[in-house]
Phi, psi and omega in degrees: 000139188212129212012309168289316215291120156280052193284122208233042179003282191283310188308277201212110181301156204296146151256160167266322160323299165276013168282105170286096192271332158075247154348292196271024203268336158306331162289298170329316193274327218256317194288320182327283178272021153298299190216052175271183140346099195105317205284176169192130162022299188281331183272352203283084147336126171261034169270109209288178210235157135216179196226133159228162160151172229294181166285130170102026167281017185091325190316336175274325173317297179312320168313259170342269220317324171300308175318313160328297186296310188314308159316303188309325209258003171098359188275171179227159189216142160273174196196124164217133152239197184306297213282004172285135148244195184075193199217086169273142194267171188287130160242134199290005188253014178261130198276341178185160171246128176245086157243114250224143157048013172320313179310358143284357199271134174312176191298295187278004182263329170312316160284354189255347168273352233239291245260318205281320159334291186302302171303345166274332180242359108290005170359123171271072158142318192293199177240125173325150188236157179278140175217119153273110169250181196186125175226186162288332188230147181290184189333286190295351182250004176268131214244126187189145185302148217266043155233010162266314197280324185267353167293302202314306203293322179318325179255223204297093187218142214241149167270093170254182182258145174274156263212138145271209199287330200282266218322307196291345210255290185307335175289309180321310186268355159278348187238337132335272180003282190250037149281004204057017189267125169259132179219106162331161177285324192289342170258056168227321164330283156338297176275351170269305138032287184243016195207167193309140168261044176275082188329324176290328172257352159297326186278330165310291190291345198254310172305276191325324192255357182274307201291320193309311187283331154318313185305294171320331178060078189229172136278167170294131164181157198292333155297324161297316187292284188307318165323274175357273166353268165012300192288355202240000000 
């Protein structure tokens, strides 16, 4: 998760729903009526989307969390990252193509994004699949061979913004919230404080103390947060 991104592991797999979008809410809304609620095949424009902005601006939450819905509606989807190897061939029963961290990709994982692009927005006979993507750098400046980098650039394309602190101290307490967790102002200090202000590893460190104080029959408080660590 990363800042934007609300990856809340036990609590709640990433959503469109659970995303504070702050900032961002025109992307949020443009993914909303590809593939929220409601959407379908027949409304979907097939011009693709990418997301770019800094790490912890949300974007792999958004990837997930669209694949979800996507998924909730009954469609499959493909996914490639850093972390795919091989060569998975395109499947025509996919409803969108999702790559996530493209400025990361090898040499072959480019050609094999390259290879899943053209099949998705060329289809021979069938209807174009959507395809999303999501780097660190807008189009142009993403270093990937240039008949990839100018399809990612063609369509649709969102900026997002990193969450400031009033936003992240509110996302912190809304997903306390709704762990049953009470967090306090002084450990909520604490943790922005003393630790990456990265939403995405807060939200971690916020999963991780949720699970220590279940263990513990503890409350959340800063000496419990520190016990934790100890321990770690």
């Amino acid at each position: 998760m990363k800042q934007l991104a609300l990856d809340i592991g036990l609590a709640t797999a990433p959503s469109l729903a659970s995303f504070f979008a702050g900032p961002n809410e025109a992307a949020l809304q443009h993914l909303r009526l590809w593939a929220g609620a409601g959407s379908s095949q027949a409304t979907r424009a097939p011009v693709p989307t990418y997301l770019w902005g800094a790490q912890g601006s949300g974007k792999s939450h958004l990837l997930q969390a669209v694949g979800a819905a996507l998924r909730e509606q009954g469609a499959s989807v493909g996914w490639l990252d850093p972390g795919v190897y091989g060569r998975p061939e395109f499947d025509e029963r996919w409803a969108a193509v999702l790559m996530d961290d493209v400025h990361l990709y090898s040499t072959e994982q480019q050609a094999l994004a390259f290879n899943w692009f053209v099949n998705a927005t060329s289809p021979g006979g069938g209807a174009p699949r959507w395809v999303l993507a999501a780097g660190s750098l807008p189009p142009a400046d993403l270093p990937l061979r240039d008949d990839l980098r100018t399809r990612l650039g063609w369509g649709h394309v969102f900026q997002l913004q990193v969450l400031d602190e009033t936003a992240r101290r509110a996302v912190l307490r809304q997903q306390a919230d709704a762990r049953g967790i009470f967090l306090s102002d002084e450990v909520m200090d604490y943790m922005l404080n003393r630790f990456s202000r990265d939403l995405g590893s807060l939200m971690q460190l916020l999963e991780r103390l949720d699970a220590y104080a279940l263990r513990a029959q503890r409350a959340v408080t800063i000496p419990l947060l520190k016990a934790m660590l100890e321990e770690e």
